[in-house]
N, CA, C and O of each residue as an XYZ file, in Angstrom:
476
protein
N     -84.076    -65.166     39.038
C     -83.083    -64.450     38.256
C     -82.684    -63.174     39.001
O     -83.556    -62.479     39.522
N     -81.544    -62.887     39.058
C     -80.790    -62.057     39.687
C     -81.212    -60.613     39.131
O     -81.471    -60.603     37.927
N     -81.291    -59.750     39.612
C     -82.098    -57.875     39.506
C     -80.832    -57.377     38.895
O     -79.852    -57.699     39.567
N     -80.631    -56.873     38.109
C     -79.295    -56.169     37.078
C     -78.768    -55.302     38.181
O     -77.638    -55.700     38.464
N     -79.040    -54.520     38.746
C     -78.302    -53.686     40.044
C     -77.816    -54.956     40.719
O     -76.586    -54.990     40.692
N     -78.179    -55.668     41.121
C     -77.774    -56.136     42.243
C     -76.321    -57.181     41.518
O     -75.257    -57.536     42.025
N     -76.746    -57.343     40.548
C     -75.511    -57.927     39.767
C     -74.596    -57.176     39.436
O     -73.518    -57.733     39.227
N     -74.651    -55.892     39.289
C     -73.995    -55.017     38.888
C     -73.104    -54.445     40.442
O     -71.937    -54.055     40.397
N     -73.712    -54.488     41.403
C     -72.935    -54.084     42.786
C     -72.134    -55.219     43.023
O     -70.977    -55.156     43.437
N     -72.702    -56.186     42.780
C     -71.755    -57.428     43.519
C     -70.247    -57.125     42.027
O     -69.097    -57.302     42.427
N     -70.365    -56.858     41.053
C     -69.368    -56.751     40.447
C     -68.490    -55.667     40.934
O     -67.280    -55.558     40.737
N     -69.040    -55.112     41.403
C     -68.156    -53.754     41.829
C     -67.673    -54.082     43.181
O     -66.671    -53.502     43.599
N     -68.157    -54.770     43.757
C     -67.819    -54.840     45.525
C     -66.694    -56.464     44.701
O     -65.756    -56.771     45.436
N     -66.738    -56.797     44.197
C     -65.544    -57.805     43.766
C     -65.029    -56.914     42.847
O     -63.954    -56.772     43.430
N     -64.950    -56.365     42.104
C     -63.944    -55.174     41.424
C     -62.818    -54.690     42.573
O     -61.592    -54.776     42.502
N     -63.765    -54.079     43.806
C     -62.954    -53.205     44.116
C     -62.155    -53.897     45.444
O     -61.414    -53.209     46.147
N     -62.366    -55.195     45.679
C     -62.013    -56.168     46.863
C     -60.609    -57.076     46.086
O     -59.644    -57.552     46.684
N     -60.886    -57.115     44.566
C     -59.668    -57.126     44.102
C     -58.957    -56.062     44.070
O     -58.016    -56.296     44.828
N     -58.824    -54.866     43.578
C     -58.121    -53.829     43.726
C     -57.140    -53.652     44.976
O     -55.942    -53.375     44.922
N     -58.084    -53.919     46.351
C     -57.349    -53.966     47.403
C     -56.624    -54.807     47.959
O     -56.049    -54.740     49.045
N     -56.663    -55.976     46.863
C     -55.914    -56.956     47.321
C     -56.808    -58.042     48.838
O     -56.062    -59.008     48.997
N     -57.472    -58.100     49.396
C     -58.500    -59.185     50.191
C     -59.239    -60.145     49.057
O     -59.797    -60.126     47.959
N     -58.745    -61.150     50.348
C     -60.149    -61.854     49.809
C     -61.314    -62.017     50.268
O     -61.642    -61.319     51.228
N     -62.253    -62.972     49.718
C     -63.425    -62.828     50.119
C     -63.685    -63.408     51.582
O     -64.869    -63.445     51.918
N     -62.727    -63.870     52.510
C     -62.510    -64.153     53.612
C     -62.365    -63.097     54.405
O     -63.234    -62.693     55.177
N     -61.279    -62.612     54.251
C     -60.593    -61.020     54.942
C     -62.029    -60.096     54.797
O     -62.304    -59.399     55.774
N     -62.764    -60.067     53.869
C     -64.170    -59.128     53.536
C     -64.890    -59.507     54.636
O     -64.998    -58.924     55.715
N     -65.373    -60.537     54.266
C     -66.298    -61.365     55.219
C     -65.815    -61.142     56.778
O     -66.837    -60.999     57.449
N     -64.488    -61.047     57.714
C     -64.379    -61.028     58.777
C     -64.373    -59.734     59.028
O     -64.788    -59.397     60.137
N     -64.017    -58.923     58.300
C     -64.221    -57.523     58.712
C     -65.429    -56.574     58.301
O     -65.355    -55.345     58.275
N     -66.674    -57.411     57.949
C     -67.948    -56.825     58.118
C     -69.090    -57.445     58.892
O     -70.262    -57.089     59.017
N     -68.017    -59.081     59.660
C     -69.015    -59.981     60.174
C     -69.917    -60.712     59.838
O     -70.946    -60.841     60.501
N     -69.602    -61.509     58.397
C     -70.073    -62.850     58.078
C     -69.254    -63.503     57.477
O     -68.052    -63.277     57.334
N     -70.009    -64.526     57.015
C     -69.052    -65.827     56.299
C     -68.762    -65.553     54.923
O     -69.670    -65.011     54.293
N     -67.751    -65.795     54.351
C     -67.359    -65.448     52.959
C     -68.164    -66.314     51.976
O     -67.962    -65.959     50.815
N     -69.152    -67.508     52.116
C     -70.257    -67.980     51.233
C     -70.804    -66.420     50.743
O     -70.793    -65.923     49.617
N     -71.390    -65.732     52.331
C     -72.120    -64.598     51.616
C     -72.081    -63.609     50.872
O     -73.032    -63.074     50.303
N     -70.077    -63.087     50.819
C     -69.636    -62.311     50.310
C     -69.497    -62.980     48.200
O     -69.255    -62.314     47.194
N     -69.790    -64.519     48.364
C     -69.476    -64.705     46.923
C     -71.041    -64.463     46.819
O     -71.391    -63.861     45.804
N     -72.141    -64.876     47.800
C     -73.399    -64.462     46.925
C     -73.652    -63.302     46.484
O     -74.327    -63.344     45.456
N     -73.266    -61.792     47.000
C     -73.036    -61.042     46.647
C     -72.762    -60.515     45.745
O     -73.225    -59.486     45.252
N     -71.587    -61.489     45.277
C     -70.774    -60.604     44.100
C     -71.392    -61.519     42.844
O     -71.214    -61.071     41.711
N     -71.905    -62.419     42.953
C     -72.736    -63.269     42.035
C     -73.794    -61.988     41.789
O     -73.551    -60.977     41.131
N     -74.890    -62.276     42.417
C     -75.786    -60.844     42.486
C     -76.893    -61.935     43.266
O     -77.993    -61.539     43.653
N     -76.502    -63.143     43.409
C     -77.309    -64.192     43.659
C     -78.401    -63.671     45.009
O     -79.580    -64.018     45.076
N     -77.659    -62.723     46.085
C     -78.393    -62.548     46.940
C     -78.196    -60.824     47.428
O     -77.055    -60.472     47.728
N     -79.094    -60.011     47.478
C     -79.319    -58.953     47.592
C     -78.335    -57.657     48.768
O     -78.827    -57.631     49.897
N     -77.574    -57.058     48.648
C     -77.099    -56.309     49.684
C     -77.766    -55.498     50.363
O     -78.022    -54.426     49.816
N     -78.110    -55.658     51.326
C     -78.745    -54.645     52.213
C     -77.846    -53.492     52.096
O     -76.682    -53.625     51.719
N     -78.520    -52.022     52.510
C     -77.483    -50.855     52.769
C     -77.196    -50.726     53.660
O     -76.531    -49.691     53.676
N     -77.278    -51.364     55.077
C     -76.528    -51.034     55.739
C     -75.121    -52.505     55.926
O     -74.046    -52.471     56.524
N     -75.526    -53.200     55.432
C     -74.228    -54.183     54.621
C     -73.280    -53.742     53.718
O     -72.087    -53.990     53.893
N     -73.875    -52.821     52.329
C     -73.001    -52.221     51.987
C     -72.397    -50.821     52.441
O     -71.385    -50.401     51.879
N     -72.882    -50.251     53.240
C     -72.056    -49.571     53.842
C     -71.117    -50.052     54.625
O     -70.050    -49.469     54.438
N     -71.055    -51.206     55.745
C     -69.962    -51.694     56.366
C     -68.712    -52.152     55.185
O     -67.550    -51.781     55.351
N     -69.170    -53.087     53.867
C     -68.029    -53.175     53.146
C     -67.493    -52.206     52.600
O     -66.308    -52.423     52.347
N     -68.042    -50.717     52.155
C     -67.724    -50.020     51.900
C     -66.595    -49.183     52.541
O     -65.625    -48.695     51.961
N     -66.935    -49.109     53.949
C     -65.953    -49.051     55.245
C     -64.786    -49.722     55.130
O     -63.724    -49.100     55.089
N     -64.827    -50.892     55.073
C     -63.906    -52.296     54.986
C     -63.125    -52.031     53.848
O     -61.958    -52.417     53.916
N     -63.484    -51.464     52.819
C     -62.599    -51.405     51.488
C     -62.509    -49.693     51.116
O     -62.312    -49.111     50.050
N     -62.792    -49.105     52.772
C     -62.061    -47.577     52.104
C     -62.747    -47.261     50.877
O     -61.927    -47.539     50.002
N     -63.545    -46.937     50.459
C     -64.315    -46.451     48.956
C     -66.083    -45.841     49.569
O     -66.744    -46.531     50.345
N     -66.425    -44.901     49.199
C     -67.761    -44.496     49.080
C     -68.514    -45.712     49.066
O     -68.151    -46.864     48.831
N     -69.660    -45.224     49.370
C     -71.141    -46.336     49.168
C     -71.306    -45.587     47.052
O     -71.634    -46.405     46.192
N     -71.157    -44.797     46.836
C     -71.839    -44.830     45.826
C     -70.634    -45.628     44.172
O     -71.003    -45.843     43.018
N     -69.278    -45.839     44.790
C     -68.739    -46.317     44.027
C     -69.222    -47.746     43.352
O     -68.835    -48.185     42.269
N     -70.303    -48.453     44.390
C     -70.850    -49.443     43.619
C     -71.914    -49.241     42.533
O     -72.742    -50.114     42.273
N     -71.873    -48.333     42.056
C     -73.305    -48.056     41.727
C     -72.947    -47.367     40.431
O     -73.679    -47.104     39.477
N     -71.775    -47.153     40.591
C     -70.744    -46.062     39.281
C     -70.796    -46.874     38.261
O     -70.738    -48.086     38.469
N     -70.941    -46.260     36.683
C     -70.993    -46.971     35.655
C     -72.469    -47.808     35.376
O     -72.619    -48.482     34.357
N     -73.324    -47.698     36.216
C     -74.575    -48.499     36.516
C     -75.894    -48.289     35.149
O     -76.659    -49.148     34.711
N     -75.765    -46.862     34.761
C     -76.432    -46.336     33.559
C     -75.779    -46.879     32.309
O     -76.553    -47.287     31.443
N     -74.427    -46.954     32.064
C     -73.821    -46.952     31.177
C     -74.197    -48.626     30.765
O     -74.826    -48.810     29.724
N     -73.843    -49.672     31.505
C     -74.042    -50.833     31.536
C     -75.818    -50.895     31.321
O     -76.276    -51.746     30.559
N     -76.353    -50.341     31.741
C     -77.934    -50.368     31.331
C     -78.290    -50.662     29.847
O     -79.049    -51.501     29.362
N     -77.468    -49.667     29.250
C     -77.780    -49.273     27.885
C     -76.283    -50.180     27.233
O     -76.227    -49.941     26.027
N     -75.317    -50.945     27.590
C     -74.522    -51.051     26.753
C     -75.258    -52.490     26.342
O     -76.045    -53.171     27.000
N     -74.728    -52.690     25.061
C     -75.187    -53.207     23.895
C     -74.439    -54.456     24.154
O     -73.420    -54.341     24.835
N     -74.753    -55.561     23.751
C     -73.758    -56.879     23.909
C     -72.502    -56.736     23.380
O     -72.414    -56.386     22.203
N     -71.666    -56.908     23.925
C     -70.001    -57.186     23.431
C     -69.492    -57.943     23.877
O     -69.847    -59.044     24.299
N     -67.920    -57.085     23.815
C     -66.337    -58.183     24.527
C     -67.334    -57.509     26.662
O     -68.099    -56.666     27.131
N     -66.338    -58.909     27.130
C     -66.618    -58.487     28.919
C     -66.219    -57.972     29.042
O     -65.052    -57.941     28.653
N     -66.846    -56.932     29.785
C     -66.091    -56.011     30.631
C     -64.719    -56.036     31.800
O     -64.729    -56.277     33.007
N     -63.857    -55.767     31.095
C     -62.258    -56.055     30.927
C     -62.162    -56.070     32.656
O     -61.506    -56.995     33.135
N     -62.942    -54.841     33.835
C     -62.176    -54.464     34.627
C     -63.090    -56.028     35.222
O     -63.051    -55.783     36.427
N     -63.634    -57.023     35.146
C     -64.755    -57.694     35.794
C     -63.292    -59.136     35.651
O     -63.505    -60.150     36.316
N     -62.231    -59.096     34.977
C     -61.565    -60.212     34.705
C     -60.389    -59.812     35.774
O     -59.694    -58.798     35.839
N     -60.427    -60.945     36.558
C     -59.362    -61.091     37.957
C     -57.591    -60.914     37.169
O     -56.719    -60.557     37.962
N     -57.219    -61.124     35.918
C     -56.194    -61.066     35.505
C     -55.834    -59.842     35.065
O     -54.672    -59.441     35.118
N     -57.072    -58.986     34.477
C     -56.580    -57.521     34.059
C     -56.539    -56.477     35.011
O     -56.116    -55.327     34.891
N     -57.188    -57.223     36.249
C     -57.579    -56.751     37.575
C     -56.014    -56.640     38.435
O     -55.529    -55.548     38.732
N     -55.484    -57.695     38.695
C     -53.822    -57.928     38.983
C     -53.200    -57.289     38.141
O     -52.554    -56.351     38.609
N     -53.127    -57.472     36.780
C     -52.392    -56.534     36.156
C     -52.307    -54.916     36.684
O     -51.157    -54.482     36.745
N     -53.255    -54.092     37.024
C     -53.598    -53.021     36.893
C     -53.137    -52.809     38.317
O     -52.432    -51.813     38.484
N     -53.406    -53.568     39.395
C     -52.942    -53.769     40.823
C     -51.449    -53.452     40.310
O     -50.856    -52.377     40.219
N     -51.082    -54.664     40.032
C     -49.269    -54.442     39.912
C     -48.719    -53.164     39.159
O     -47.606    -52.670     39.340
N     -49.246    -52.920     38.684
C     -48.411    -51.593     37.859
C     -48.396    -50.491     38.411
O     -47.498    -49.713     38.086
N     -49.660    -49.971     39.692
C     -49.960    -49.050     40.173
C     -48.776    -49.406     41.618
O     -48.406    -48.570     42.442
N     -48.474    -50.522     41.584
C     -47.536    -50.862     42.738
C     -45.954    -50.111     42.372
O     -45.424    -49.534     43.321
N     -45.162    -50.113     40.949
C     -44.402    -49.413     40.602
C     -44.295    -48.483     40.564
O     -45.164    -47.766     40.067
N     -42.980    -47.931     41.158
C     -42.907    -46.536     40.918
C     -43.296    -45.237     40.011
O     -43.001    -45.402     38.827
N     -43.619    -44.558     40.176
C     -44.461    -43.477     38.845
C     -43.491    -43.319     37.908
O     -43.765    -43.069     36.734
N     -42.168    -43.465     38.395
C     -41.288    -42.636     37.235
C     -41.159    -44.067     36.370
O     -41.565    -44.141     35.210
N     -40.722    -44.867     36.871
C     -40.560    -46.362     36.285
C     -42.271    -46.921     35.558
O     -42.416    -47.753     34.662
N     -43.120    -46.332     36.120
C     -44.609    -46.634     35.809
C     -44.845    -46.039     34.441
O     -45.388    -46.715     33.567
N     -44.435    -44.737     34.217
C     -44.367    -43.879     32.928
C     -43.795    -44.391     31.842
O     -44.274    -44.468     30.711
N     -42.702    -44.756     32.244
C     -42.113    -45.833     30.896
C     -42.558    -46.925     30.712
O     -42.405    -47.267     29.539
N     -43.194    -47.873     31.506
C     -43.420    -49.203     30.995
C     -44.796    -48.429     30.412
O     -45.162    -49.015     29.393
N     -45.625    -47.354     30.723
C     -46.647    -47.243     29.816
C     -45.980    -46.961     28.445
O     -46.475    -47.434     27.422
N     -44.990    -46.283     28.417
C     -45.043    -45.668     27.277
C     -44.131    -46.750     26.010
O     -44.122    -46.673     24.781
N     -43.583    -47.512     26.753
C     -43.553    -48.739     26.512
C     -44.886    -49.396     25.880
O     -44.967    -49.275     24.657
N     -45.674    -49.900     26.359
C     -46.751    -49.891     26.254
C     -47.755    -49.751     25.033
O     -48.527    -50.403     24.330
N     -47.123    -48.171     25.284
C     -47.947    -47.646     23.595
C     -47.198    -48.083     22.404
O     -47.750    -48.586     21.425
N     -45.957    -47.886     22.503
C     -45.762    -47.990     21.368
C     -45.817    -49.326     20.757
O     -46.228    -49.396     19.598
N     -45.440    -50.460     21.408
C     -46.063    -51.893     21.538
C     -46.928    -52.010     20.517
O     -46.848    -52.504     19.392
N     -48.073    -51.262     21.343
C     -49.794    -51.352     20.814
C     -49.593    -50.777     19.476
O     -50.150    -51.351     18.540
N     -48.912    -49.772     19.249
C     -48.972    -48.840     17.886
C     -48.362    -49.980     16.626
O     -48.697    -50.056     15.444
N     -47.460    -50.709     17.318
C     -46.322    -51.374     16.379
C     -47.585    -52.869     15.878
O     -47.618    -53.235     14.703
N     -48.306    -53.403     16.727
C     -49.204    -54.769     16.459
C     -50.056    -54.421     15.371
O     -50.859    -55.243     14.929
Protein backbone atom coordinates (compact mmCIF):
# COMPACT_ATOMS: atom_id res chain seq x y z
CA UNK A 1 0.00 0.00 0.00
CA UNK A 2 1.13 3.23 -1.14
CA UNK A 3 2.68 5.89 1.99
CA UNK A 4 0.01 8.98 1.93
CA UNK A 5 3.00 11.48 1.07
CA UNK A 6 4.03 9.72 -1.57
CA UNK A 7 0.49 9.65 -2.96
CA UNK A 8 0.02 12.93 -2.20
CA UNK A 9 3.35 14.18 -4.32
CA UNK A 10 2.59 12.12 -7.20
CA UNK A 11 -0.80 14.15 -7.17
CA UNK A 12 0.86 17.25 -7.20
CA UNK A 13 3.68 16.44 -9.71
CA UNK A 14 0.43 15.40 -12.03
CA UNK A 15 -1.45 18.54 -10.79
CA UNK A 16 1.15 20.64 -11.78
CA UNK A 17 2.36 18.68 -15.23
CA UNK A 18 -1.21 19.35 -16.13
CA UNK A 19 -1.14 22.94 -15.44
CA UNK A 20 1.79 23.16 -17.78
CA UNK A 21 0.31 21.56 -20.29
CA UNK A 22 3.14 18.15 -20.86
CA UNK A 23 2.62 15.04 -20.81
CA UNK A 24 3.80 12.34 -19.06
CA UNK A 25 6.16 11.68 -22.02
CA UNK A 26 7.56 15.30 -22.47
CA UNK A 27 8.18 14.81 -18.26
CA UNK A 28 9.78 11.70 -18.61
CA UNK A 29 12.33 12.97 -21.50
CA UNK A 30 13.24 15.92 -19.83
CA UNK A 31 14.28 14.35 -16.49
CA UNK A 32 15.56 11.10 -18.25
CA UNK A 33 13.25 8.21 -17.94
CA UNK A 34 10.43 6.44 -19.34
CA UNK A 35 6.97 7.83 -18.83
CA UNK A 36 5.76 4.15 -17.18
CA UNK A 37 7.77 5.81 -14.30
CA UNK A 38 6.38 9.15 -14.36
CA UNK A 39 2.63 7.40 -14.09
CA UNK A 40 4.13 5.33 -11.11
CA UNK A 41 4.76 8.33 -9.54
CA UNK A 42 1.81 10.08 -9.78
CA UNK A 43 -0.08 6.84 -8.72
CA UNK A 44 2.14 7.03 -5.49
CA UNK A 45 2.75 3.38 -6.60
CA UNK A 46 6.52 3.99 -6.52
CA UNK A 47 8.49 6.36 -4.35
CA UNK A 48 10.31 9.74 -5.62
CA UNK A 49 13.63 10.06 -4.77
CA UNK A 50 14.78 13.86 -4.05
CA UNK A 51 17.00 14.17 -6.23
CA UNK A 52 14.25 12.97 -8.96
CA UNK A 53 12.05 15.37 -7.64
CA UNK A 54 14.13 18.01 -7.87
CA UNK A 55 14.97 17.42 -11.64
CA UNK A 56 10.98 17.43 -12.28
CA UNK A 57 10.70 20.22 -10.34
CA UNK A 58 13.29 21.93 -12.71
CA UNK A 59 11.37 20.48 -15.71
CA UNK A 60 8.06 22.07 -14.58
CA UNK A 61 9.53 25.48 -13.35
CA UNK A 62 7.90 25.19 -9.67
CA UNK A 63 9.84 24.79 -6.24
CA UNK A 64 10.61 21.33 -4.73
CA UNK A 65 8.35 22.25 -1.91
CA UNK A 66 5.20 22.90 -4.08
CA UNK A 67 4.69 19.14 -3.91
CA UNK A 68 4.32 18.91 -0.54
CA UNK A 69 1.81 22.09 -0.27
CA UNK A 70 -1.57 21.32 1.15
CA UNK A 71 0.05 17.98 2.59
CA UNK A 72 -1.26 18.75 6.41
CA UNK A 73 -4.49 19.84 5.31
CA UNK A 74 -5.24 16.54 3.36
CA UNK A 75 -3.86 14.67 6.53
CA UNK A 76 -6.64 15.76 8.57
CA UNK A 77 -9.35 16.24 5.84
CA UNK A 78 -12.27 14.19 6.58
CA UNK A 79 -13.85 12.02 3.69
CA UNK A 80 -15.74 13.97 1.02
CA UNK A 81 -16.39 15.24 -2.66
CA UNK A 82 -12.50 14.69 -4.66
CA UNK A 83 -10.45 16.96 -4.60
CA UNK A 84 -11.60 19.14 -7.56
CA UNK A 85 -7.89 20.36 -8.55
CA UNK A 86 -6.87 16.20 -8.83
CA UNK A 87 -9.73 16.03 -11.91
CA UNK A 88 -7.92 16.49 -15.47
CA UNK A 89 -11.24 18.42 -16.63
CA UNK A 90 -11.33 21.13 -13.89
CA UNK A 91 -7.63 21.07 -14.42
CA UNK A 92 -8.10 22.24 -18.41
CA UNK A 93 -10.71 24.30 -17.43
CA UNK A 94 -8.59 26.44 -15.14
CA UNK A 95 -5.58 26.08 -17.83
CA UNK A 96 -7.92 27.69 -20.42
CA UNK A 97 -9.21 30.57 -18.66
CA UNK A 98 -5.85 31.67 -17.33
CA UNK A 99 -5.00 31.52 -21.21
CA UNK A 100 -7.61 34.58 -21.77
CA UNK A 101 -7.03 37.78 -21.57
CA UNK A 102 -7.39 39.44 -17.93
CA UNK A 103 -9.73 42.01 -19.08
CA UNK A 104 -11.92 39.43 -21.03
CA UNK A 105 -10.95 36.88 -17.99
CA UNK A 106 -12.78 39.35 -15.44
CA UNK A 107 -15.97 39.13 -17.11
CA UNK A 108 -16.39 35.63 -17.89
CA UNK A 109 -15.68 35.39 -14.01
CA UNK A 110 -18.05 37.69 -13.21
CA UNK A 111 -20.17 36.07 -15.47
CA UNK A 112 -19.57 33.29 -13.60
CA UNK A 113 -20.83 34.51 -10.36
CA UNK A 114 -23.69 35.57 -11.09
CA UNK A 115 -24.58 32.21 -12.90
CA UNK A 116 -23.70 30.51 -9.57
CA UNK A 117 -25.85 33.12 -7.55
CA UNK A 118 -28.89 32.64 -10.04
CA UNK A 119 -28.77 28.21 -9.68
Amino acid sequence: MPHPVDVHVGKRIRHRRWLVGMTQQQLAESVGIKFQQIQKYETGANRVSASRLWDISSSMDVDVSFFFEGIEEEATKVAGPSDLLGDKEALDLVRSYYAIPENQRRCLFDLARVLSDVA
